[in-house]
N, C-alpha and C positions, 0 to 999 in steps of 0.2 A: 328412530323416527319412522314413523307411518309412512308409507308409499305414496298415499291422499298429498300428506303433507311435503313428500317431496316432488310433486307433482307438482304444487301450488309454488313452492319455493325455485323448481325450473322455470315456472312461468314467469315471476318475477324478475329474476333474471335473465331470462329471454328480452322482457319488455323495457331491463336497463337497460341492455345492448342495444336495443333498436334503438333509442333514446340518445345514448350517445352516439350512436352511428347518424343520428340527423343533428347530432348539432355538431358533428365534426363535418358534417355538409355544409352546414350554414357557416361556419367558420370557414371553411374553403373560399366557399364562393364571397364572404367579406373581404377575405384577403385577394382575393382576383379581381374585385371591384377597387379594393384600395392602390393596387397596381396599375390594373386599369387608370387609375385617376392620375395618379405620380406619372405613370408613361406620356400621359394630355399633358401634365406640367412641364415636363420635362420639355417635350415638342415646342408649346409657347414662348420657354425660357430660349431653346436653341434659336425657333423665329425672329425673338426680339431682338437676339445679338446679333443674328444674318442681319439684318438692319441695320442697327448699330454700329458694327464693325463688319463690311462685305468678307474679310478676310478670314474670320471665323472658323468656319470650316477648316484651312486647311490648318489655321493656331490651334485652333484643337486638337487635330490628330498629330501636330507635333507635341502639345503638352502630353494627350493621352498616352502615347508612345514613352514615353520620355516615367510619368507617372506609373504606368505597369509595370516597367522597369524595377523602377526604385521604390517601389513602396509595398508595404507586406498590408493586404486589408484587415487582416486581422491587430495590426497597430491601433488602424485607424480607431476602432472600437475601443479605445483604449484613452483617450485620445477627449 
């Protein structure tokens, strides 16, 4: 192979890399948005039940407690 021609062939390759270096950005920051969004749901869901049920909070942290315990998350995926 010609020098010229690996020249051209570095470049290309150069300009994949960057390529995929900006959509594994953009892919980042979707799943930081998509997080983002789930953490607001989540908030609203916990509000509605403070509402609903004042007692919440503290049923929660005895289910929570109680589920950490007993449950493997990798089940749950399974599941």
């Amino acid at each position: 192979m010609r020098e010229g021609d690996v020249e051209k062939q570095i470049k290309v390759l150069q300009q994949e890399i960057a390529l995929t270096g900006e959509e594994v950005e953009a892919l980042k920051r979707d799943q930081r948005a998509g997080m983002d969004a789930l953490r607001l749901e989540l908030e609203v869901l916990r509000r509605c039940l403070v509402r609903m049920h004042p007692d919440f909070d503290e049923c929660f942290a005895v289910v929570r407690a109680t589920v950490m315990q007993e449950t493997d998350p990798e089940a749950l995926l399974n599941e």
